[in-house]
C-alpha positions as CSV (number, residue, x, y, z in Angstrom):
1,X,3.7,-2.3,-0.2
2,X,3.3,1.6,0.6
3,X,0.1,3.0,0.2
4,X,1.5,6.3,-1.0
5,X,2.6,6.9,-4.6
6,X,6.9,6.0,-4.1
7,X,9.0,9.0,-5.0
8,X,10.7,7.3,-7.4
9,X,7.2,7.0,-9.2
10,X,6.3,10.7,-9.0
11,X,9.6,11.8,-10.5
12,X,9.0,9.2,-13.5
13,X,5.6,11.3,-14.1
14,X,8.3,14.3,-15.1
15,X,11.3,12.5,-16.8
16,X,9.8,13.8,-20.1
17,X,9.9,16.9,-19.2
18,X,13.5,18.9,-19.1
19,X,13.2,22.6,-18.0
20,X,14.0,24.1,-15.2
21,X,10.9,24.2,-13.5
22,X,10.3,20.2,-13.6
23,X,11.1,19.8,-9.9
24,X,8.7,22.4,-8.8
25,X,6.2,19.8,-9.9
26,X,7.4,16.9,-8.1
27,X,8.1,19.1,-4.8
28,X,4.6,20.6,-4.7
29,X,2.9,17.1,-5.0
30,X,1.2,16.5,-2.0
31,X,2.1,12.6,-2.1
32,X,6.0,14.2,-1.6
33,X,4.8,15.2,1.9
34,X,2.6,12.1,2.5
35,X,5.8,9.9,1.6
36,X,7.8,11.9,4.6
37,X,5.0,11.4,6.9
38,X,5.2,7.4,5.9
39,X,8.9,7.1,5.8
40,X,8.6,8.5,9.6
41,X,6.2,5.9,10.3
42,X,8.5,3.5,8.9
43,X,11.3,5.0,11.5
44,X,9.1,4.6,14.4
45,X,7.7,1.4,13.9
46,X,11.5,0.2,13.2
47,X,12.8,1.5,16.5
48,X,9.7,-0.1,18.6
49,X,8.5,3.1,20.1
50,X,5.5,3.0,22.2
51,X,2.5,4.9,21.1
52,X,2.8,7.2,23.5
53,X,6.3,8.6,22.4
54,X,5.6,8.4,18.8
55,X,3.1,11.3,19.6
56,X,5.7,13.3,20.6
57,X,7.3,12.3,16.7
58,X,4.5,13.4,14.8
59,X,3.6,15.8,16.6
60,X,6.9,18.0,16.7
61,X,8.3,17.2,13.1
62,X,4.7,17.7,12.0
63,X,4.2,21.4,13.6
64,X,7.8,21.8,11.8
65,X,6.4,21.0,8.3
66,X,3.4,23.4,9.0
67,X,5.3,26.6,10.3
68,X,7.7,26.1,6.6
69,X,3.9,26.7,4.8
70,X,3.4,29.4,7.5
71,X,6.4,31.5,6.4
72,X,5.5,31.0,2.7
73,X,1.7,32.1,2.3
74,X,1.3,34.2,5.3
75,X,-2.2,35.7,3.9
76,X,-3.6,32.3,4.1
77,X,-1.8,30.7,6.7
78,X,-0.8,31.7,10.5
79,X,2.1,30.9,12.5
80,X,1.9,28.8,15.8
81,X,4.1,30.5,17.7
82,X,2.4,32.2,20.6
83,X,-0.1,29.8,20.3
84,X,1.3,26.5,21.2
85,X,3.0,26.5,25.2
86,X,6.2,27.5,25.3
87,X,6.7,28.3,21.1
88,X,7.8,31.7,21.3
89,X,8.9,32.4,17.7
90,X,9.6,31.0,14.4
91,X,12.4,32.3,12.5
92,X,11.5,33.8,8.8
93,X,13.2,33.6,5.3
94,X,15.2,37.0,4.8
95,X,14.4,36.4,1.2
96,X,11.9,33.9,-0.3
97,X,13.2,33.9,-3.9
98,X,15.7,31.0,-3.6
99,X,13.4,28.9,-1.3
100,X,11.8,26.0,-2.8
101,X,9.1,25.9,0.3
102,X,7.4,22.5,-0.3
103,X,11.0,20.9,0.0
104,X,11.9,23.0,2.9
105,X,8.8,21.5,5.2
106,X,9.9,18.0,4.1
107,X,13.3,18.5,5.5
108,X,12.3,20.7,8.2
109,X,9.7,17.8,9.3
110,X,12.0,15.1,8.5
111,X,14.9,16.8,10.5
112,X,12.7,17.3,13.5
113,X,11.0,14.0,13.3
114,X,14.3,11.7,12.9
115,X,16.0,13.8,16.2
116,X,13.3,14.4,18.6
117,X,13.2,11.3,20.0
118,X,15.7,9.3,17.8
119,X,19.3,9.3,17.1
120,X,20.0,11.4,14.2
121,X,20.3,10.1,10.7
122,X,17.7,7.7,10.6
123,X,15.9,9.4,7.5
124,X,19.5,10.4,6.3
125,X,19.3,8.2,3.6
126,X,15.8,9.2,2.4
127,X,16.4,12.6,2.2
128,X,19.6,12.4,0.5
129,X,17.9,10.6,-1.9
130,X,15.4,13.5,-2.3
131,X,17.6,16.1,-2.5
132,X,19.5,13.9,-5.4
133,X,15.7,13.4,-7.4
134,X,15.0,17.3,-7.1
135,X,19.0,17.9,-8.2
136,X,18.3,15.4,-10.9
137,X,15.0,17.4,-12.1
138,X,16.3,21.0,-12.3
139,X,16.7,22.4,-9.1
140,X,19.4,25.1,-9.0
141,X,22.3,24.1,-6.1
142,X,22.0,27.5,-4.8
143,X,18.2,26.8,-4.4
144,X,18.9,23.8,-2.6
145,X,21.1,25.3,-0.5
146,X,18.9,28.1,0.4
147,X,16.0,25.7,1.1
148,X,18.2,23.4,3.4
149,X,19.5,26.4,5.1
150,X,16.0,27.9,6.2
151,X,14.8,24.4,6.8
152,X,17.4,23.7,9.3
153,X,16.3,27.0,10.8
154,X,13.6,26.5,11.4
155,X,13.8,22.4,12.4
156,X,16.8,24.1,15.0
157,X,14.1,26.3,16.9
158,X,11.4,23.5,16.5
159,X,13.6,20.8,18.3
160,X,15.0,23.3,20.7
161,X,11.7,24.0,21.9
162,X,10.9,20.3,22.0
163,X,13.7,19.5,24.9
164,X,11.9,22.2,27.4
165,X,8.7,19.7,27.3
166,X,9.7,17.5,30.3
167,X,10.7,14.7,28.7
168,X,14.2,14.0,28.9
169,X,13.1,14.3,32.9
170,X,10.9,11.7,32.8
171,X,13.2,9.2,30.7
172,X,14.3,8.8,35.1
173,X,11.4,9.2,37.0
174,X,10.3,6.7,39.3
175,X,9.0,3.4,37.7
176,X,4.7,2.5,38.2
177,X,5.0,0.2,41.3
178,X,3.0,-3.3,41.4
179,X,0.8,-3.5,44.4
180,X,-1.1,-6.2,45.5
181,X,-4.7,-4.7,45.4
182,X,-7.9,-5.4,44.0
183,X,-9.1,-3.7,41.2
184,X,-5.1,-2.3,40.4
185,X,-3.7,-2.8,36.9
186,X,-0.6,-5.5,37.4
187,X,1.1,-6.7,34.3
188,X,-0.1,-8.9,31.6
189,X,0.4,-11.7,29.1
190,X,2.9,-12.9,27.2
191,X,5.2,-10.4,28.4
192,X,4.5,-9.6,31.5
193,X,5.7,-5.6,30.7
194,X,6.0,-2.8,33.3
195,X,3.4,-0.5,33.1
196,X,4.9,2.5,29.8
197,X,4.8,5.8,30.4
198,X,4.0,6.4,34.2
199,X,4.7,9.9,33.9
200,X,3.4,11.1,30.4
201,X,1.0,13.3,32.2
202,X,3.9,15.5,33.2
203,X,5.0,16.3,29.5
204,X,4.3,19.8,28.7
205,X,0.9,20.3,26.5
206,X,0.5,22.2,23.7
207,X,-3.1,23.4,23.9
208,X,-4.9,22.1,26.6
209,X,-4.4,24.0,29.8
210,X,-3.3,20.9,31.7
211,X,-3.3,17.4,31.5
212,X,-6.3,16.9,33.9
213,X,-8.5,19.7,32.1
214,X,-11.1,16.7,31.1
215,X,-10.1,14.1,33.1
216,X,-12.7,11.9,33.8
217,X,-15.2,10.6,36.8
218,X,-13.9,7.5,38.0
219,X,-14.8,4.1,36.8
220,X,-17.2,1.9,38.0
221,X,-16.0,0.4,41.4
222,X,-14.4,-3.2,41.3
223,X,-17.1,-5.8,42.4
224,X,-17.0,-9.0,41.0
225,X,-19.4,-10.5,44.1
226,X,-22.4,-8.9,42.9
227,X,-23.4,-10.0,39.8
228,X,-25.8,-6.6,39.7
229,X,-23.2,-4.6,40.3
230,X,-22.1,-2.3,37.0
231,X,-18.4,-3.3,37.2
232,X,-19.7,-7.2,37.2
233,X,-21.8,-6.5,34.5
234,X,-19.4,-4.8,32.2
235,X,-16.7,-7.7,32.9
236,X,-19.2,-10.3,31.8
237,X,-19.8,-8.3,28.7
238,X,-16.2,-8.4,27.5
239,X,-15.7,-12.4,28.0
240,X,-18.9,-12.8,25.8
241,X,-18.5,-11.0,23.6
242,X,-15.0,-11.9,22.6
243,X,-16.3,-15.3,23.0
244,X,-18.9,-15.0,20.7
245,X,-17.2,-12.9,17.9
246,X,-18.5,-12.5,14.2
247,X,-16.2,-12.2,11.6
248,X,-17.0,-9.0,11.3
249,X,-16.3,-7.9,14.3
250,X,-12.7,-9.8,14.2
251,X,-12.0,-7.7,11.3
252,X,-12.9,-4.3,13.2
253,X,-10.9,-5.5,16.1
254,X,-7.7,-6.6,13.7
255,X,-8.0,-3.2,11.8
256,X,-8.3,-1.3,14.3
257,X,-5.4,-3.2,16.8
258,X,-2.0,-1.3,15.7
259,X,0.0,-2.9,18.1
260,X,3.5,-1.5,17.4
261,X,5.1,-4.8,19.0
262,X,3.0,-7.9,19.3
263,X,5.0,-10.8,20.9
264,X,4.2,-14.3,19.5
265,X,4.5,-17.1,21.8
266,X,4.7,-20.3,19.9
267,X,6.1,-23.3,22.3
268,X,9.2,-22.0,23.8
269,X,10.1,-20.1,21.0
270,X,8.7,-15.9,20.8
271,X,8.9,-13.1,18.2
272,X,7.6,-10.3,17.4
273,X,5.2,-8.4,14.8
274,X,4.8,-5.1,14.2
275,X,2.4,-2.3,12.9
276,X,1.9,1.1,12.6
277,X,1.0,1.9,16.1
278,X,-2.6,4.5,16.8
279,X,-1.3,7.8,16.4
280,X,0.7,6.6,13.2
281,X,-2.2,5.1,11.6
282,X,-4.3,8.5,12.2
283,X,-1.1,9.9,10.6
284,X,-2.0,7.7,7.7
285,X,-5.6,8.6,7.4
286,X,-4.4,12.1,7.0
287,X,-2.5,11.4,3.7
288,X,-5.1,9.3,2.5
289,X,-7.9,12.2,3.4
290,X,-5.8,15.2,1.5
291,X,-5.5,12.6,-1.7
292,X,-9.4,11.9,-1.1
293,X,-10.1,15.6,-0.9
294,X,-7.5,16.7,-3.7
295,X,-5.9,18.8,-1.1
296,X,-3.2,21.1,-2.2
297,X,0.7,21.0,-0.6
298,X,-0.7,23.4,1.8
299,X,-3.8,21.8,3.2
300,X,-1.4,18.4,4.0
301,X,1.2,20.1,6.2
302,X,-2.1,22.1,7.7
303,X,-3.8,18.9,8.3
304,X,-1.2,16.7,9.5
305,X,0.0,19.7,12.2
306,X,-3.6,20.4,13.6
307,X,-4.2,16.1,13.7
308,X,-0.6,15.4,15.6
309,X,-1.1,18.1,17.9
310,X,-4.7,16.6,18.7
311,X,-3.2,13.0,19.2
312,X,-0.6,14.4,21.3
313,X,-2.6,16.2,23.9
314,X,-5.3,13.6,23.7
315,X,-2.3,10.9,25.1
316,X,-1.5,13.7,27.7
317,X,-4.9,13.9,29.1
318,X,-5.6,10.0,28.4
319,X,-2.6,8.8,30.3
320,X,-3.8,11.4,33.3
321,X,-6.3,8.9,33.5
322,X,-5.0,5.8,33.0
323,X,-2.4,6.5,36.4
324,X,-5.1,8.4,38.3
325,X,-7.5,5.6,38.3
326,X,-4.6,2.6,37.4
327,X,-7.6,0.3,36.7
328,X,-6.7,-3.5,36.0
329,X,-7.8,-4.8,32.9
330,X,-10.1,-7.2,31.7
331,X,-7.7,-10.0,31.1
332,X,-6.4,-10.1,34.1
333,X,-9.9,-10.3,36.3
334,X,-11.4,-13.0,33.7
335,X,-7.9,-15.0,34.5
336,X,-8.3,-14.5,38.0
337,X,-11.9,-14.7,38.9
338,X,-13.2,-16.7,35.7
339,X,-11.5,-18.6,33.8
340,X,-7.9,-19.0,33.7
341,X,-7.8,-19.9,30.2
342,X,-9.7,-17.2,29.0
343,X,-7.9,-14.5,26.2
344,X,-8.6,-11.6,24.4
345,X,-8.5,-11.6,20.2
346,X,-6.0,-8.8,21.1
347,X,-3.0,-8.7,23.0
348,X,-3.0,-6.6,26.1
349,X,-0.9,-3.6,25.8
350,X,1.2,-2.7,29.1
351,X,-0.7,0.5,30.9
352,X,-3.6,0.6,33.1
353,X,-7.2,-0.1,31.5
354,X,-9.2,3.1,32.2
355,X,-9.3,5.4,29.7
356,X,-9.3,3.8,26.2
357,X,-6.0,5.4,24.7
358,X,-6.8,4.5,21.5
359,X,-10.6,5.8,21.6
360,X,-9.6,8.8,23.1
361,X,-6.9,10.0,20.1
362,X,-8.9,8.5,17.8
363,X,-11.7,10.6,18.9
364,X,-9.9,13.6,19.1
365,X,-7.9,13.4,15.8
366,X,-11.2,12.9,14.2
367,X,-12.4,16.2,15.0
368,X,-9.2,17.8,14.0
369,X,-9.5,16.2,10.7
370,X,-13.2,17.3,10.8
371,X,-12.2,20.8,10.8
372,X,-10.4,20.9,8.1
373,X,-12.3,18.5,5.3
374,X,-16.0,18.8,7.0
375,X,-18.2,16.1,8.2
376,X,-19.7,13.4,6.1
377,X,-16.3,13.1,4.3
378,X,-16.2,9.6,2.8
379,X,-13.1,8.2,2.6
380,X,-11.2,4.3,2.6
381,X,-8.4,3.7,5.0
382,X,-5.9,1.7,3.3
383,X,-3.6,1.9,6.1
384,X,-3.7,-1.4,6.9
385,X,-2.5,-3.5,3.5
386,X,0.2,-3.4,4.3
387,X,0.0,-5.2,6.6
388,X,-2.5,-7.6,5.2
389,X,-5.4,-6.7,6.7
390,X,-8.2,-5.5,4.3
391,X,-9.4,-1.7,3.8
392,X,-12.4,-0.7,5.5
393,X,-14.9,2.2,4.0
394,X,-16.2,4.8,6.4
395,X,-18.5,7.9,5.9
396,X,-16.7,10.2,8.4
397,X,-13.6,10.7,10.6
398,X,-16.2,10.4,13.6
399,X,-17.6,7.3,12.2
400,X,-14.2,5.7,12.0
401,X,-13.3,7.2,15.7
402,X,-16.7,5.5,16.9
403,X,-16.2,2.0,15.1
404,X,-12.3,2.2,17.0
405,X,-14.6,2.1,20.3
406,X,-16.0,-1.1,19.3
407,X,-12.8,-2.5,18.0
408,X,-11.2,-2.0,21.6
409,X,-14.1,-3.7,22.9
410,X,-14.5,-6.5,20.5
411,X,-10.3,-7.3,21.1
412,X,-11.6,-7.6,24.8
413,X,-8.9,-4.9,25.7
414,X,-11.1,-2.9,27.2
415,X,-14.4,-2.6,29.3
416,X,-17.4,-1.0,26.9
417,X,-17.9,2.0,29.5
418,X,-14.5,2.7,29.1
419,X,-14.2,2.8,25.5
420,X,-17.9,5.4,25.8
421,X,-16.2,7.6,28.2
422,X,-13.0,7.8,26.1
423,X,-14.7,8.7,23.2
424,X,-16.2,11.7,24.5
425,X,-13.1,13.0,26.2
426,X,-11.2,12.9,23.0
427,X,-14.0,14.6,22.0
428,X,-13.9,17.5,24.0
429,X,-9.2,17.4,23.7
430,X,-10.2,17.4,19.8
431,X,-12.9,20.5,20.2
432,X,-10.4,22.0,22.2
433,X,-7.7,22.2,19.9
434,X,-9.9,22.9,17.3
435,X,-11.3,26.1,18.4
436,X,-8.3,27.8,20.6
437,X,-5.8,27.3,17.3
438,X,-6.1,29.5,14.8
439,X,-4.0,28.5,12.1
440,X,-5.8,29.4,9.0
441,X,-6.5,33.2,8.3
């Protein structure tokens, strides 16, 4: 079941109604943009992209969404061009008196964010159907034609600038090679994957200077013959605690997991699950923090942009990491050294162990979304129903980032000084986006 109010509900709202204006109402609902955000999350979990390239999703149809509010209330709102690396310009409406703007950033974001990565038409059929509702409700053809014309526009110079980011290149770089050394990531159980996304750290950013602007010291050194020794003492503090689990801290872990492809292994027969994946469940917090907040139309494309740009840089700078250091991950020494029996509540996703990915853009969308709604904003994350896991309650975006920390830790994915270190360097990726965009005026 979708967390969001469905289209077809919000138009019911309005069926009573019959003048001209009615889809003006359904278009300026806020839940119209949250629904394109979901029905993109839909799209990515359907096409089993990693985490790491669903960044680039969000993040591009999401900045596409924004720059349509941009053009229409420039007083309050500022372009990114000349802001963001690379984004030179953003194409403006000659005249704004045919342009239904709210619709335009739903196709402009839903244009960008089906052909970024993906094949195009995969949101064909939902935004045919939305152009049909807001046809059905009053809204002119020559309206809709002016607002799918500057949408495209703008979507066009969006997606071009997208291809100059690097990563067509690195769809054919050179693959992460397996060496027999100790301390070095290898693959894991059940599927024994090849390490994803070698070379993210040579996509282009879009705020941070470079990809190793915060990268990190280096991880305690592998030494699993002294039982002093930090790196011993942090691999013994993984196996008990996943060994030891509350139900509590099961829950965390399972909320928290968003593993976009989990393979089940049951005899000799596997298949797979699948969930939102991190930066698409931060996507979903968004939503649910502008319906919290009663943000306007405006404050959702606003929020979702400055959030998806945060997660996006954070996965640069995290996956700097990951390959500098190319640490091996808890799993695999427990297995080897310990117990060969032993496994995480978690699956083990394919990609070295230090940094935390999922600390670190949680960490940093948190203080994105901190800009915008303030700190101490209460809020419950419904994300995961769907799913049939239960809603948790949290008292902040940075109380939320912090209990991800522990959830990585609890699904034994990850050593506890990793998931401390991660936190603070999405920290810092978040503060930095934060303070070099300026975006409201």
């Amino acid at each position: 079941m979708k967390k969001y109010i469905s289209i077809a509900f919000i138009a019911i709202g309005f069926l009573a109604c019959n003048t001209a204006s009615d889809y003006k109402q359904i278009t300026s609902d806020p839940s119209f943009y949250a629904n394109t955000v979901h029905e993109l999350n839909q799209v990515v979990m359907g096409n089993n992209f990693s985490p790491i390239v669903a960044s680039r999703n969000y993040a591009y149809a999401s900045i596409a969404g924004y720059e349509v509010t941009a053009a229409s209330a420039p007083a309050q709102y500022q372009s990114l061009a000349g802001q963001l690396k690379g984004l030179k310009t953003i194409p403006l409406p000659e005249d704004t008196s045919n342009i239904d703007f709210p619709m335009a950033s739903v196709l402009a974001f839903s244009m960008v964010g089906e052909a970024v990565t993906f094949p195009e038409g995969s949101m064909k059929e939902y935004t045919d159907s939305l152009k049909k509702m807001v046809k059905a409700h009053g809204m002119p053809s020559s309206v809709l034609s002016a607002t799918e014309a500057y949408a495209k526009k703008v979507g066009a110079t969006i997606l071009a600038w997208s291809k100059l980011d690097n990563y067509a290149q690195t769809r054919s770089a050179e693959k992460y090679t397996v060496k027999d050394i100790p301390g070095r990531w290898v693959p894991t159980p059940p599927m024994y994957a090849s390490a994803a996304e070698p070379h993210w750290m040579e996509i282009r950013t879009m705020v941070l200077d470079s990809a190793s602007q915060f990268r990190p010291k280096a991880p305690p050194a592998f030494n699993i013959s002294d039982k002093k020794s930090e790196y011993y003492i942090n691999v013994m503090m993984v196996k008990n605690a996943v060994d030891s689990l509350t139900e509590e801290q099961k829950h965390i872990a399972n909320f928290w997991d968003d593993n976009p492809f989990k393979i089940n292994v049951n005899g000799h027969a596997m298949f797979s699950t699948k969930k939102f994946s991190p930066p698409g469940h931060w996507m979903s917090i968004v939503g649910i923090a502008n319906q919290t907040a009663k943000g306007d139309f405006q404050t959702a494309t606003y929020a979702y942009a400055k959030t998806a740009i945060a997660l996006f840089d954070a996965f640069i700078h995290c996956w700097d990491a990951k390959y500098t250091f190319n640490t091996i991950r808890p799993e695999t020494v427990i297995n080897k050294y310990f117990d060969a029996n032993w496994r995480p509540l978690l699956q083990t996703p394919a990609f070295p162990e230090y940094t935390c990915g999922h600390s670190t853009i949680s960490s940093s969308a948190a203080e994105a979304l901190t800009s915008v709604y303030g700190d101490n904003f209460a809020y419950t994350d419904s994300t995961e129903i769907e799913f049939g896991i239960a809603n948790r309650k949290f008292t902040s975006f940075r109380q939320a980032a912090d209990e991800n920390n522990w959830a990585r830790f609890y699904g034994g994915l990850h050593f506890h000084n990793s998931c401390i270190t991660s936190t603070q360097q999405g920290r810092l990726v978040g503060n930095w986006v934060v303070t070099h965009l300026k975006m409201k005026k």
